[in-house]
PyMOL Python script that loads the backbone (N, CA, C, O; Angstrom):
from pymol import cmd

cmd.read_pdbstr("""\
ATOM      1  N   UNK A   1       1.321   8.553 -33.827  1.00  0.00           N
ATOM      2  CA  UNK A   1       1.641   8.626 -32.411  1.00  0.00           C
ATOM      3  C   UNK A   1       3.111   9.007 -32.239  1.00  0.00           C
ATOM      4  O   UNK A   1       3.971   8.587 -33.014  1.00  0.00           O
ATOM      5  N   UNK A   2       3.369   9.776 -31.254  1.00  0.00           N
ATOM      6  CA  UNK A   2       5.154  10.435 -30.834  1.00  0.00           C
ATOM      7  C   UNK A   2       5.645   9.085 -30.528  1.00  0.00           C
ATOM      8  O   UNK A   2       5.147   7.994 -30.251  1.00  0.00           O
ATOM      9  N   UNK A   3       6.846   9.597 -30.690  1.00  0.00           N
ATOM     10  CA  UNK A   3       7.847   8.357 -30.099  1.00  0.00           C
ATOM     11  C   UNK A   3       7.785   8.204 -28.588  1.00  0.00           C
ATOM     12  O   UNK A   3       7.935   7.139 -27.988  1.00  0.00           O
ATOM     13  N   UNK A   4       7.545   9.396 -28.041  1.00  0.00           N
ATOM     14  CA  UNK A   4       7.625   9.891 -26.530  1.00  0.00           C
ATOM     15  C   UNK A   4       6.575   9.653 -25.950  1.00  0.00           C
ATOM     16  O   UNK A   4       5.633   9.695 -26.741  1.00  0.00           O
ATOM     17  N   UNK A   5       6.229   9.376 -24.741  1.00  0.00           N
ATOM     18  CA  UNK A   5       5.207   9.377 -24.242  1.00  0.00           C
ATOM     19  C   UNK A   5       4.220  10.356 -23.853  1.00  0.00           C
ATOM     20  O   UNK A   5       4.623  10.782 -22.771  1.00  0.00           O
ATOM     21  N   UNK A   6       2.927  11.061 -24.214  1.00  0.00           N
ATOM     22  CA  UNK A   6       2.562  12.257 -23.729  1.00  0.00           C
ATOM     23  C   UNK A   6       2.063  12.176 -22.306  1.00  0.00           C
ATOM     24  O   UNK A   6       1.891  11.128 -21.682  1.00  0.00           O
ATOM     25  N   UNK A   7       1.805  13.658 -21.770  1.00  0.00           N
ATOM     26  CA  UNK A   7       1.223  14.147 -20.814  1.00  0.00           C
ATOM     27  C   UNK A   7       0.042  13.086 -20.409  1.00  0.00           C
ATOM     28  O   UNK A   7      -0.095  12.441 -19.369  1.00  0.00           O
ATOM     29  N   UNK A   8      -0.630  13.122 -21.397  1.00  0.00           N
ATOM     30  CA  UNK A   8      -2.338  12.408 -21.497  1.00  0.00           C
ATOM     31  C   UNK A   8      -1.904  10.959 -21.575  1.00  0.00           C
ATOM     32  O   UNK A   8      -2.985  10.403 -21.380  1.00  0.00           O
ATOM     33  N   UNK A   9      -1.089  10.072 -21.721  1.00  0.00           N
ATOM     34  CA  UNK A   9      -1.220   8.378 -21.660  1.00  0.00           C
ATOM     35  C   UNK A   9      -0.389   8.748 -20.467  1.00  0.00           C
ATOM     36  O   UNK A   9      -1.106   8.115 -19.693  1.00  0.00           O
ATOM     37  N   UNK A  10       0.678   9.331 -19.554  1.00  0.00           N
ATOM     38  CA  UNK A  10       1.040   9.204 -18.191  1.00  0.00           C
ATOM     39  C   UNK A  10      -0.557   9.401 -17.392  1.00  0.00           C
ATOM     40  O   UNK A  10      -1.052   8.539 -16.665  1.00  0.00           O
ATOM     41  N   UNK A  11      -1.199  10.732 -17.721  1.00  0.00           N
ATOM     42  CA  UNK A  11      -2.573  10.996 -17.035  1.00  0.00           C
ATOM     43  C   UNK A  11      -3.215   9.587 -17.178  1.00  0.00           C
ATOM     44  O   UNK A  11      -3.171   8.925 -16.141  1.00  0.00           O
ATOM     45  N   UNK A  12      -3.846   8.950 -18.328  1.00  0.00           N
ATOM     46  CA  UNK A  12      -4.499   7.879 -18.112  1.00  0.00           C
ATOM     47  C   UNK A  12      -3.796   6.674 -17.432  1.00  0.00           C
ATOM     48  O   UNK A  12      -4.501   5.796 -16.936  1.00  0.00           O
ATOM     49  N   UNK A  13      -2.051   6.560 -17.370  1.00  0.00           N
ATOM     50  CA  UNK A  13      -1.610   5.218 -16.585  1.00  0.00           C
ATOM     51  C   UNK A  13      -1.977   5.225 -15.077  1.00  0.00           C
ATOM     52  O   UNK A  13      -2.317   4.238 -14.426  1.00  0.00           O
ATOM     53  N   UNK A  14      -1.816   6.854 -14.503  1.00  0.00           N
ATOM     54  CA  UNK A  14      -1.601   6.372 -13.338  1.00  0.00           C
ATOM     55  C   UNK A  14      -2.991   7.102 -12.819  1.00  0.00           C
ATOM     56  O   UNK A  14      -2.910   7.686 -11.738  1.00  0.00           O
ATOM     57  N   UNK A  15      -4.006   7.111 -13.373  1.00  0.00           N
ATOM     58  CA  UNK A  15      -5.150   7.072 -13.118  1.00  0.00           C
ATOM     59  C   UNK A  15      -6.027   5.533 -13.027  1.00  0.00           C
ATOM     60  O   UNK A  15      -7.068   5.242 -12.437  1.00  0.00           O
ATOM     61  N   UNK A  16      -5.114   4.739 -13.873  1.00  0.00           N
ATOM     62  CA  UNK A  16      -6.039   3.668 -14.150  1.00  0.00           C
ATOM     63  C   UNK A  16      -5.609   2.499 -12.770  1.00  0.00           C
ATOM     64  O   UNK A  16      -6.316   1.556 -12.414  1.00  0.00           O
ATOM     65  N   UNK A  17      -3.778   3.041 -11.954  1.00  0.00           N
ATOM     66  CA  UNK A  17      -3.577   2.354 -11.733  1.00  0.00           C
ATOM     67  C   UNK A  17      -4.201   2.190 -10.172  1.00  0.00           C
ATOM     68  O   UNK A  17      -4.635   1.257  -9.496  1.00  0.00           O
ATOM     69  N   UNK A  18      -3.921   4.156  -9.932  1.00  0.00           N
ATOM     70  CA  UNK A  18      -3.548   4.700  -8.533  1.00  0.00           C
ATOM     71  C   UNK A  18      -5.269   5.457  -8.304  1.00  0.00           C
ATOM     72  O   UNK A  18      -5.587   5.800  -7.166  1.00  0.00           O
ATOM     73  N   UNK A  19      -5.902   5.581  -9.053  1.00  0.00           N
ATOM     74  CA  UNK A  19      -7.518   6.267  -8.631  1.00  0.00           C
ATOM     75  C   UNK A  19      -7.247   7.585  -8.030  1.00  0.00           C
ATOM     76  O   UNK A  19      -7.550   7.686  -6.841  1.00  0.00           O
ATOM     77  N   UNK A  20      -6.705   8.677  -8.647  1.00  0.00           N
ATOM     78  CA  UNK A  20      -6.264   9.938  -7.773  1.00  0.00           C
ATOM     79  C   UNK A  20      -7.433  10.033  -7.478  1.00  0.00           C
ATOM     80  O   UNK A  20      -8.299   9.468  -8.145  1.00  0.00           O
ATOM     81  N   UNK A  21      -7.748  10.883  -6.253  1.00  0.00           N
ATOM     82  CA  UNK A  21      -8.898  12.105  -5.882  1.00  0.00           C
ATOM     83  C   UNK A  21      -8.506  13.521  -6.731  1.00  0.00           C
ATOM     84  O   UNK A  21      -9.245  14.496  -6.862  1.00  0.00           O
ATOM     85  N   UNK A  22      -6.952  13.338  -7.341  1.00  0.00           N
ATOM     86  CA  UNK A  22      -6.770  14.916  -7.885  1.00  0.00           C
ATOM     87  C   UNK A  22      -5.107  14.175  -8.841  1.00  0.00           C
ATOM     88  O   UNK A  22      -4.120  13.513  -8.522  1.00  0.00           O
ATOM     89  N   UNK A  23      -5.445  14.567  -9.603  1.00  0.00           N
ATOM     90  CA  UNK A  23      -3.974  14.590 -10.969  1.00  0.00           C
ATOM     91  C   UNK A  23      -3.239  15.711 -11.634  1.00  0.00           C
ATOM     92  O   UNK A  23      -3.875  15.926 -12.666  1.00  0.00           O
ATOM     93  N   UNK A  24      -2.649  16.191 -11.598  1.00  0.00           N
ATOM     94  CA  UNK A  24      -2.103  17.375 -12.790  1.00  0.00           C
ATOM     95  C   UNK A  24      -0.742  16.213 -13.116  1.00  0.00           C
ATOM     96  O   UNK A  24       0.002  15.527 -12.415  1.00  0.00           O
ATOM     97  N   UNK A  25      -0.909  16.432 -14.426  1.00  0.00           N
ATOM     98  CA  UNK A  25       0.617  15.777 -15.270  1.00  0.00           C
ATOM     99  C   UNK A  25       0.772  16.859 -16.318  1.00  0.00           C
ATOM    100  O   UNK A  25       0.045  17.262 -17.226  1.00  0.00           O
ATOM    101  N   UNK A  26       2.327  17.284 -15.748  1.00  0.00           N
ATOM    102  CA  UNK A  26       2.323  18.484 -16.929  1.00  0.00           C
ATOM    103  C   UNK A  26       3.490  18.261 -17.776  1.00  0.00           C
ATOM    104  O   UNK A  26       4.378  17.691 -17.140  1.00  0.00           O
ATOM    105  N   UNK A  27       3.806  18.516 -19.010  1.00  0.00           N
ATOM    106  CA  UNK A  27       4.996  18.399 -19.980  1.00  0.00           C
ATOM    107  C   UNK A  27       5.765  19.455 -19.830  1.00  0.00           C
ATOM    108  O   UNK A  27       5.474  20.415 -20.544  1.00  0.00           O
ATOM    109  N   UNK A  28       6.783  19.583 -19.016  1.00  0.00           N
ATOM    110  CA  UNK A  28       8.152  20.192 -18.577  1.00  0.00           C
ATOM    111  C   UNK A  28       9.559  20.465 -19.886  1.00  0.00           C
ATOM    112  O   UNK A  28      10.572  21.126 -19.660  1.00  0.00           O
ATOM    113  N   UNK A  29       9.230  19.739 -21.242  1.00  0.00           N
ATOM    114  CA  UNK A  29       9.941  19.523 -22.068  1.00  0.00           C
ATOM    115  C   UNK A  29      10.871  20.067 -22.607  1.00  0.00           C
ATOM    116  O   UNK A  29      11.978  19.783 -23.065  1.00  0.00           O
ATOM    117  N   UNK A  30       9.703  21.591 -22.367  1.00  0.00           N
ATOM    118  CA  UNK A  30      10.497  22.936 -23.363  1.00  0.00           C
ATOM    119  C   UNK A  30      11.013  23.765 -22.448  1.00  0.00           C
ATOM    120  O   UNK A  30      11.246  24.941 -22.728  1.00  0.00           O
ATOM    121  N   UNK A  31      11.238  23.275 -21.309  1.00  0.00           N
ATOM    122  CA  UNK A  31      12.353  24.193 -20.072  1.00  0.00           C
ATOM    123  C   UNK A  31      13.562  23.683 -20.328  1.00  0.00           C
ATOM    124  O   UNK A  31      14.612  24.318 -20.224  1.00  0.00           O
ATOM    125  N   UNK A  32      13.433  22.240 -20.754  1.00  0.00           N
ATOM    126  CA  UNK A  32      14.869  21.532 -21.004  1.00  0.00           C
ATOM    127  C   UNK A  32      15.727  21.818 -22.311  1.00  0.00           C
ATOM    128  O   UNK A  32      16.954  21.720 -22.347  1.00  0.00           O
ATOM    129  N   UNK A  33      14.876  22.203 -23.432  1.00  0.00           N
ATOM    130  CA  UNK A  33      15.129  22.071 -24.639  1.00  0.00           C
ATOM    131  C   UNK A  33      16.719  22.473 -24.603  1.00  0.00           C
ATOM    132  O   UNK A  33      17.103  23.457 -23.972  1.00  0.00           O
ATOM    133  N   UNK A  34      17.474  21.749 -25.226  1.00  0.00           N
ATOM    134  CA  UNK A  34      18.947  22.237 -25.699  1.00  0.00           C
ATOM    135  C   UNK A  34      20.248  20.975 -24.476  1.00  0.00           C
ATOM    136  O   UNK A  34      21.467  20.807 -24.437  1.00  0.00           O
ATOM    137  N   UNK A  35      19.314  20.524 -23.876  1.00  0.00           N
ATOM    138  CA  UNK A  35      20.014  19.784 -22.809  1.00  0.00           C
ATOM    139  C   UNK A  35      19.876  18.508 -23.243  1.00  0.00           C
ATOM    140  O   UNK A  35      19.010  18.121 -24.027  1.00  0.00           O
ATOM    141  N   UNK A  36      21.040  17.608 -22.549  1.00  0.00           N
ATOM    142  CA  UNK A  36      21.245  16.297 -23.331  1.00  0.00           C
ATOM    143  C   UNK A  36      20.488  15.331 -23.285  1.00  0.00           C
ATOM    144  O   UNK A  36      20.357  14.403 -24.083  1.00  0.00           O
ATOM    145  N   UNK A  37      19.807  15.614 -22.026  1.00  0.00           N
ATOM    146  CA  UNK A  37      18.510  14.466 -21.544  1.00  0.00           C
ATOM    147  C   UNK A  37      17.389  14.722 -22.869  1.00  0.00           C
ATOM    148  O   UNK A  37      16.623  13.824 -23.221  1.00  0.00           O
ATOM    149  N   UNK A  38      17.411  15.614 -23.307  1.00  0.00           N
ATOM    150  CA  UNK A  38      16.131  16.144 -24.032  1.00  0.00           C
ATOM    151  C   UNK A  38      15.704  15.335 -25.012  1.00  0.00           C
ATOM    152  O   UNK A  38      14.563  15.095 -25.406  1.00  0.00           O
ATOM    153  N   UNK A  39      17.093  14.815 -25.472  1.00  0.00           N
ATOM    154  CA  UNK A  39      17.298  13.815 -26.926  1.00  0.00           C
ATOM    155  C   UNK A  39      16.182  12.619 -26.772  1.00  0.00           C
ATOM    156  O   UNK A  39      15.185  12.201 -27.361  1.00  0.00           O
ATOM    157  N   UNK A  40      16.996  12.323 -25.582  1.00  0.00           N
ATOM    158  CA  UNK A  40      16.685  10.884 -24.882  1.00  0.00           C
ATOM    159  C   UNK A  40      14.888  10.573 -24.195  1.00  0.00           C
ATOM    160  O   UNK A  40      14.503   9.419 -24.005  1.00  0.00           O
ATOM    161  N   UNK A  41      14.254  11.430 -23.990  1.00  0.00           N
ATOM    162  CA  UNK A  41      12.932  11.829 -23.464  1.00  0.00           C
ATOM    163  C   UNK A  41      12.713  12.974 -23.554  1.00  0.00           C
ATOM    164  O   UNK A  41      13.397  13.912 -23.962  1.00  0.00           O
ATOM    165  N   UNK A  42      11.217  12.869 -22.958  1.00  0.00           N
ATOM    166  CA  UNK A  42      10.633  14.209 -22.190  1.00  0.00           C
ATOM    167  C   UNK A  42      10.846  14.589 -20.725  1.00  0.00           C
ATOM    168  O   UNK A  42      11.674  13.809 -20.254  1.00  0.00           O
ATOM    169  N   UNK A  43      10.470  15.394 -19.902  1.00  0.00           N
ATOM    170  CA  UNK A  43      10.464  15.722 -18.817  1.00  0.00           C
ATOM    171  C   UNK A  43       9.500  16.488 -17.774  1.00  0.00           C
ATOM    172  O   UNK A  43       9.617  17.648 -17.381  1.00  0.00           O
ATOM    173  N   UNK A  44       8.687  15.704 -17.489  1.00  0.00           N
ATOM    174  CA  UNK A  44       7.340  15.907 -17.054  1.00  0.00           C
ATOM    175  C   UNK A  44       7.629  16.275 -15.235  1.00  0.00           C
ATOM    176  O   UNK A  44       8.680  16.144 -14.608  1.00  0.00           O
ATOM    177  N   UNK A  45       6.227  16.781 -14.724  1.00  0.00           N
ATOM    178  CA  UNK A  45       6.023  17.147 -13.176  1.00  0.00           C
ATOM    179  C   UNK A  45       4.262  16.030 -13.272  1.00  0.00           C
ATOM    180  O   UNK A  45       3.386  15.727 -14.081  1.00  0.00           O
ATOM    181  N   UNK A  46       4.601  15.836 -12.028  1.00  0.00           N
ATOM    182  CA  UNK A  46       3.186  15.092 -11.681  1.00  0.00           C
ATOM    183  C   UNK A  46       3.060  15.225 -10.341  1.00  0.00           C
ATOM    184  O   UNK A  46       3.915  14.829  -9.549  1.00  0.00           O
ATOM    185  N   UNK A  47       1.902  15.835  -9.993  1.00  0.00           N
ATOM    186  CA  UNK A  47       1.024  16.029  -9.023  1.00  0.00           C
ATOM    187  C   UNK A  47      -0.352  15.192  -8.595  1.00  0.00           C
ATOM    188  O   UNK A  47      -1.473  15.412  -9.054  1.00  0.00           O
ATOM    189  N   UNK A  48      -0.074  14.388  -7.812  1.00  0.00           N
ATOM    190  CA  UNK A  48      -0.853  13.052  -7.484  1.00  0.00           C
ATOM    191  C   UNK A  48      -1.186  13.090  -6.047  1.00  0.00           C
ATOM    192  O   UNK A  48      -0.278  13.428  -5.288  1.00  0.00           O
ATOM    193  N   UNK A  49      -2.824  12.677  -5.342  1.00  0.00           N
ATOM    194  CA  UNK A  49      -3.287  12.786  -4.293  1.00  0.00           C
ATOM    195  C   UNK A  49      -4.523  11.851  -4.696  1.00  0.00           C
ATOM    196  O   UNK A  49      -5.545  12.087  -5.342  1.00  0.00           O
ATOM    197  N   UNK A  50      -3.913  10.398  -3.905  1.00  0.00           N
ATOM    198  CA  UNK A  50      -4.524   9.227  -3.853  1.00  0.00           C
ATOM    199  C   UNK A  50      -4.531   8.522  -2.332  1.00  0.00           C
ATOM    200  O   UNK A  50      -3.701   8.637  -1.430  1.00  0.00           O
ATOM    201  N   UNK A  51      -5.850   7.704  -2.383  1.00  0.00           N
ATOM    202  CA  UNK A  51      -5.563   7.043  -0.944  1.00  0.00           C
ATOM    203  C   UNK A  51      -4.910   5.797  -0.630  1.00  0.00           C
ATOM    204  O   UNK A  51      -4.904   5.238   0.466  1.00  0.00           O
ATOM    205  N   UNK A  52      -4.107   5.238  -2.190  1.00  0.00           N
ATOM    206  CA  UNK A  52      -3.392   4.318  -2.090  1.00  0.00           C
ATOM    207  C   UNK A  52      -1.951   4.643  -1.370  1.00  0.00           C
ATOM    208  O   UNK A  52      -1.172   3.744  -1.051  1.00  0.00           O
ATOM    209  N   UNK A  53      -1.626   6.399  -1.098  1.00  0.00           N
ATOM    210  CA  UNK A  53      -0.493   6.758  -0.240  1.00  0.00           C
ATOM    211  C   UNK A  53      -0.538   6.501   0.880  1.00  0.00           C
ATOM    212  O   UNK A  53       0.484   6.330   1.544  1.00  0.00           O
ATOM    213  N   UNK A  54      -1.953   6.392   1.450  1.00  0.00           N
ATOM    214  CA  UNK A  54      -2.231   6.544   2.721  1.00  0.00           C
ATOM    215  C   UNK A  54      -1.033   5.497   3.912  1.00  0.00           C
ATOM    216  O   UNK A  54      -0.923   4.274   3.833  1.00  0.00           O
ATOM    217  N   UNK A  55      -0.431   6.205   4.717  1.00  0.00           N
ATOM    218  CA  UNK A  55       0.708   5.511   5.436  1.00  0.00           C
ATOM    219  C   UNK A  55       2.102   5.371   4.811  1.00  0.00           C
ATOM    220  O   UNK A  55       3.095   5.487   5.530  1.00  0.00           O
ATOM    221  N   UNK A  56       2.196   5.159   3.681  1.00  0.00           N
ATOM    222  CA  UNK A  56       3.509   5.252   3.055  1.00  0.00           C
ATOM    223  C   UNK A  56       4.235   6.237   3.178  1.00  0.00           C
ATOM    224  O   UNK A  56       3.699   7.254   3.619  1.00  0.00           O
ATOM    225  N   UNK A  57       5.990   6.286   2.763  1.00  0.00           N
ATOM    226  CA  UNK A  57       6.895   6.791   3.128  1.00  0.00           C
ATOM    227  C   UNK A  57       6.993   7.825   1.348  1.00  0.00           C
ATOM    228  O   UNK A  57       6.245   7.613   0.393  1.00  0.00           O
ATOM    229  N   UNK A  58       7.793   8.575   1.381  1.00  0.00           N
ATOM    230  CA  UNK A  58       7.382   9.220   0.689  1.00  0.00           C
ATOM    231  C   UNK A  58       8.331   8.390  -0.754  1.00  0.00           C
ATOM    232  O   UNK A  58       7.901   8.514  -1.901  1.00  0.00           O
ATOM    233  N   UNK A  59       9.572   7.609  -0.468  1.00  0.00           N
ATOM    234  CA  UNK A  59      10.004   6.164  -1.415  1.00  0.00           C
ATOM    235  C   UNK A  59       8.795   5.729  -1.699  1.00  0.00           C
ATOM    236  O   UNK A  59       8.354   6.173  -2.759  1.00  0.00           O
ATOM    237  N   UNK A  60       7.928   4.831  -0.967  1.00  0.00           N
ATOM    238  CA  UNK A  60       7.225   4.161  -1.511  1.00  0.00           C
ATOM    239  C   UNK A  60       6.189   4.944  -2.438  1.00  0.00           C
ATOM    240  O   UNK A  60       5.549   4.267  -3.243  1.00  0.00           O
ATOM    241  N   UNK A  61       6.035   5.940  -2.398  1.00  0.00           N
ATOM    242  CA  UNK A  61       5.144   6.435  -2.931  1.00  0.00           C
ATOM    243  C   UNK A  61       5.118   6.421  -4.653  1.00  0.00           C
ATOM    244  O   UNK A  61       4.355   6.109  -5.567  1.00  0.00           O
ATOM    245  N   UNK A  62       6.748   7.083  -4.401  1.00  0.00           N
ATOM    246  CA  UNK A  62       7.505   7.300  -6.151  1.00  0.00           C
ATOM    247  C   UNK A  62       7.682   5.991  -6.196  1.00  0.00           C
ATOM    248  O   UNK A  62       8.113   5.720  -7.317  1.00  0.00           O
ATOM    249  N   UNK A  63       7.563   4.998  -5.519  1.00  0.00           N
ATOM    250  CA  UNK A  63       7.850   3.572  -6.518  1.00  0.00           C
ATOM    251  C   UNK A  63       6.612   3.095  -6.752  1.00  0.00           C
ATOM    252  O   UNK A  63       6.589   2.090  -7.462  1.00  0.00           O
ATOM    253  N   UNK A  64       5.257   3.634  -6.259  1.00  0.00           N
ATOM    254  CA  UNK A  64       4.071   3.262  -6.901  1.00  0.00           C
ATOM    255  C   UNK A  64       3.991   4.108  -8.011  1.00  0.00           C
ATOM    256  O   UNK A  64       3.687   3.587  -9.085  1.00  0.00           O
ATOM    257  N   UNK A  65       4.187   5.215  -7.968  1.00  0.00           N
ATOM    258  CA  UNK A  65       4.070   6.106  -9.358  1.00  0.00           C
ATOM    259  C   UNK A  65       4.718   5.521 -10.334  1.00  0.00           C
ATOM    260  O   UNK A  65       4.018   5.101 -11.255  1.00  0.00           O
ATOM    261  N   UNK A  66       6.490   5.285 -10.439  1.00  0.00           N
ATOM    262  CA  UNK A  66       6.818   4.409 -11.280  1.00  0.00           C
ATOM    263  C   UNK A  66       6.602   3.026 -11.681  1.00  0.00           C
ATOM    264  O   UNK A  66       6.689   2.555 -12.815  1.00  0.00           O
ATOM    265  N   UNK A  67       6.217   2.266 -10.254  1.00  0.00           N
ATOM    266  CA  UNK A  67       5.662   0.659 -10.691  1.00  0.00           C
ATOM    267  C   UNK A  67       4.310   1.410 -12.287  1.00  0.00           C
ATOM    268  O   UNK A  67       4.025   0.917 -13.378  1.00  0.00           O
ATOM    269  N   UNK A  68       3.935   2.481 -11.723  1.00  0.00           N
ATOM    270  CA  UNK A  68       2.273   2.494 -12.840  1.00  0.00           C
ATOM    271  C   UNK A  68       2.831   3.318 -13.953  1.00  0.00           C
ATOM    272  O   UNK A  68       1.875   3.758 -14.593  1.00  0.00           O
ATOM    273  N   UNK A  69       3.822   3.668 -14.398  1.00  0.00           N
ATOM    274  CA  UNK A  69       4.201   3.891 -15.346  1.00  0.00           C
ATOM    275  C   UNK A  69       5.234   3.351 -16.419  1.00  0.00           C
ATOM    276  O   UNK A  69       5.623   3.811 -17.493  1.00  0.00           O
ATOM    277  N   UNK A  70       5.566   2.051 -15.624  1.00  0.00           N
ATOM    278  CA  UNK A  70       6.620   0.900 -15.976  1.00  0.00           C
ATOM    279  C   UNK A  70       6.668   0.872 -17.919  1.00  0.00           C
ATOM    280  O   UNK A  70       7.652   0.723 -18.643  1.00  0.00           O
ATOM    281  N   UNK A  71       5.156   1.085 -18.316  1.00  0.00           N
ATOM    282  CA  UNK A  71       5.527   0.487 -20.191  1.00  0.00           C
ATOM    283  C   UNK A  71       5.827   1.639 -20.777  1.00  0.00           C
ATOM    284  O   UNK A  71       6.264   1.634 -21.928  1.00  0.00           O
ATOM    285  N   UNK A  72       5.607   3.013 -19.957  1.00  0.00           N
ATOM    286  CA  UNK A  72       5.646   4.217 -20.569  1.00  0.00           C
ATOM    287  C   UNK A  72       7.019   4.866 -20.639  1.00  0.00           C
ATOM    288  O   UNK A  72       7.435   5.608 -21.529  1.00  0.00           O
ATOM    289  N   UNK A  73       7.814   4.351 -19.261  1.00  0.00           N
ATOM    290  CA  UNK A  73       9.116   4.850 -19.037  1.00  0.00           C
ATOM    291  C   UNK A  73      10.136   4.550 -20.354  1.00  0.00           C
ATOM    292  O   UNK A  73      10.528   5.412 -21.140  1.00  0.00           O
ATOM    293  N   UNK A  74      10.404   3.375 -20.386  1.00  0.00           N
ATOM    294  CA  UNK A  74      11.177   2.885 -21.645  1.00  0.00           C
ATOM    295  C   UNK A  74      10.873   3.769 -22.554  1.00  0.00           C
ATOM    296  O   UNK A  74      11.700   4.632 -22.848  1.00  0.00           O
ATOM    297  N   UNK A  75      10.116   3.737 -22.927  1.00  0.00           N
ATOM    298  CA  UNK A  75       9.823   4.781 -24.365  1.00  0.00           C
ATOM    299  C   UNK A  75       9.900   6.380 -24.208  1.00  0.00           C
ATOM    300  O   UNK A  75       9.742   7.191 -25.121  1.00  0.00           O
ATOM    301  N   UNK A  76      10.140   6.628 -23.027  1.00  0.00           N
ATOM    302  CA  UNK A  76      11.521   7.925 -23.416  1.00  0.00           C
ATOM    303  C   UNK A  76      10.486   8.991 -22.068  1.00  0.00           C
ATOM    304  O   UNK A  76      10.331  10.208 -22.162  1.00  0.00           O
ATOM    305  N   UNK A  77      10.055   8.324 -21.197  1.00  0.00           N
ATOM    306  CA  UNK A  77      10.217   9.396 -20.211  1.00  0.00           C
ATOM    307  C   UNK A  77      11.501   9.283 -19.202  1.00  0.00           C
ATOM    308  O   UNK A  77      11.762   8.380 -18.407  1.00  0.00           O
ATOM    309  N   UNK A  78      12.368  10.737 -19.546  1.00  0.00           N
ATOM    310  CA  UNK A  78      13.617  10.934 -19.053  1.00  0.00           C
ATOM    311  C   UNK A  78      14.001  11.685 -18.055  1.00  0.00           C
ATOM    312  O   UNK A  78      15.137  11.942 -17.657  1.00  0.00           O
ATOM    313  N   UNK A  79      12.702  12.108 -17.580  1.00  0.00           N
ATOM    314  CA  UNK A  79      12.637  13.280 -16.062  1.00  0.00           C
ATOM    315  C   UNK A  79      11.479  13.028 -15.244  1.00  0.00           C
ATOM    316  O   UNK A  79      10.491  13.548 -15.763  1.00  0.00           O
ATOM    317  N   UNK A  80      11.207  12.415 -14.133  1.00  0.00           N
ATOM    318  CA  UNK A  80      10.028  13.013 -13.841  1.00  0.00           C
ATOM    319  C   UNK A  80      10.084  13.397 -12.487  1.00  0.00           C
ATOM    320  O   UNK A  80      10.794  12.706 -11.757  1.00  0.00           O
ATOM    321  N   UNK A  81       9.386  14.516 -11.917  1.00  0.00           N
ATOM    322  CA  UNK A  81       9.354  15.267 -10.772  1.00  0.00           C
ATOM    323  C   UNK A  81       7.714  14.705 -10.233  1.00  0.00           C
ATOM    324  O   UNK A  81       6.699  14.767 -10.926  1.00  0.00           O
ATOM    325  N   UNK A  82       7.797  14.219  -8.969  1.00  0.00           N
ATOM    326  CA  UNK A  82       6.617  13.503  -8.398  1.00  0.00           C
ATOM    327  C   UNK A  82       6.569  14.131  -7.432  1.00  0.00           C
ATOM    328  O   UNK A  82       7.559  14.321  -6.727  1.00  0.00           O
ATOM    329  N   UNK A  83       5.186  14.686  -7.131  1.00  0.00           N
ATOM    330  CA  UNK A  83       4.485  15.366  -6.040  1.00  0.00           C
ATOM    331  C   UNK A  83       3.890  14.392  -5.310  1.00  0.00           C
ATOM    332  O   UNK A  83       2.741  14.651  -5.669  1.00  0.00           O
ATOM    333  N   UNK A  84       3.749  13.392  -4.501  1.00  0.00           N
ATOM    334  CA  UNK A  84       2.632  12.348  -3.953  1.00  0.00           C
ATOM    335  C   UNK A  84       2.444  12.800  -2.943  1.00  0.00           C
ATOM    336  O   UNK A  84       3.289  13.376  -2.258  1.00  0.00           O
ATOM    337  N   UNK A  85       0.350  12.471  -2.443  1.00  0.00           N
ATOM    338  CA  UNK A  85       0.144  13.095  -1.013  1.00  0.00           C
ATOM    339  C   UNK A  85      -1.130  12.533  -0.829  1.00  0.00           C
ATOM    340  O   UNK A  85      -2.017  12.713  -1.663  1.00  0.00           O
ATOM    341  N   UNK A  86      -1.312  11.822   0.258  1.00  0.00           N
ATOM    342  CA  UNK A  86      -2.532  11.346   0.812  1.00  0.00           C
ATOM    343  C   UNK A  86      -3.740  12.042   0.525  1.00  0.00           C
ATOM    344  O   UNK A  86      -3.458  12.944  -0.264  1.00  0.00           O
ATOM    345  N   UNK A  87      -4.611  12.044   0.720  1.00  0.00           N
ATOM    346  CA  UNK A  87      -5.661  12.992   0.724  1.00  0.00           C
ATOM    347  C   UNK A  87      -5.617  13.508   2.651  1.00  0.00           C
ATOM    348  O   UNK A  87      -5.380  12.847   3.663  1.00  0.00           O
ATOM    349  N   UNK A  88      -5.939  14.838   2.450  1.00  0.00           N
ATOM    350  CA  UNK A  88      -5.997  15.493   3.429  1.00  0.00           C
ATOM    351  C   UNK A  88      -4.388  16.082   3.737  1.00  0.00           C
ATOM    352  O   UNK A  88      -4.607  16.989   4.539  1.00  0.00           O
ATOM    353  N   UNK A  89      -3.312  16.046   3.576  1.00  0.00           N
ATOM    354  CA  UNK A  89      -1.978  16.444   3.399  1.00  0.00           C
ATOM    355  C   UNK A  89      -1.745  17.710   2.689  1.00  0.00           C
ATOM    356  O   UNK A  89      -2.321  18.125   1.683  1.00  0.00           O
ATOM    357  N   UNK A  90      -0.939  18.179   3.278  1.00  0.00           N
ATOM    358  CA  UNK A  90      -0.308  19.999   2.446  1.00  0.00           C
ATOM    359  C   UNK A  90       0.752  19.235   1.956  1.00  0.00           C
ATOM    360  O   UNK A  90       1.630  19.764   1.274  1.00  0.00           O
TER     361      UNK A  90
END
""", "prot")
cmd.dss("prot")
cmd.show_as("cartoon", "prot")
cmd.util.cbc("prot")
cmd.orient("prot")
């Protein structure tokens, strides 16, 4: 197993936590390569559309994404770009 966390255990955390209707988690890693963060983690995009957003501000949203990725972060995710959106939302 990587030291880092992959694409696929972020996909299964915040599936298990948040029930998307729709997920993309993609590994951003090798756009960074040569940069100092790179050492330190990976650097992922996540695209999430759940009805646990429903009413929330778009803070609360990224702090449910991170509350559901809390054991994964430590272990070296060092970027992440969060898309969150209700269902029915552009």
């Amino acid at each position: 197993m990587s030291a880092f966390p992959s694409a696929d255990q972020i996909d299964a955390a915040l599936r298990s936590a948040l029930s998307p209707a729709e997920l993309a988690v993609q590994d951003d890693s090798h756009l960074h390569a040569g940069h100092a963060g790179a050492r330190e983690g990976r650097h992922f995009s996540v695209r999430i559309v759940s009805e646990r957003f429903n009413g929330l501000s778009r803070l609360a949203r990224h702090r449910l994404v991170y509350d559901s990725l809390a054991q994964l972060i430590p272990r070296g995710i060092h970027a992440l770009a969060i898309e969150a959106r209700a269902p029915g939302e552009n």
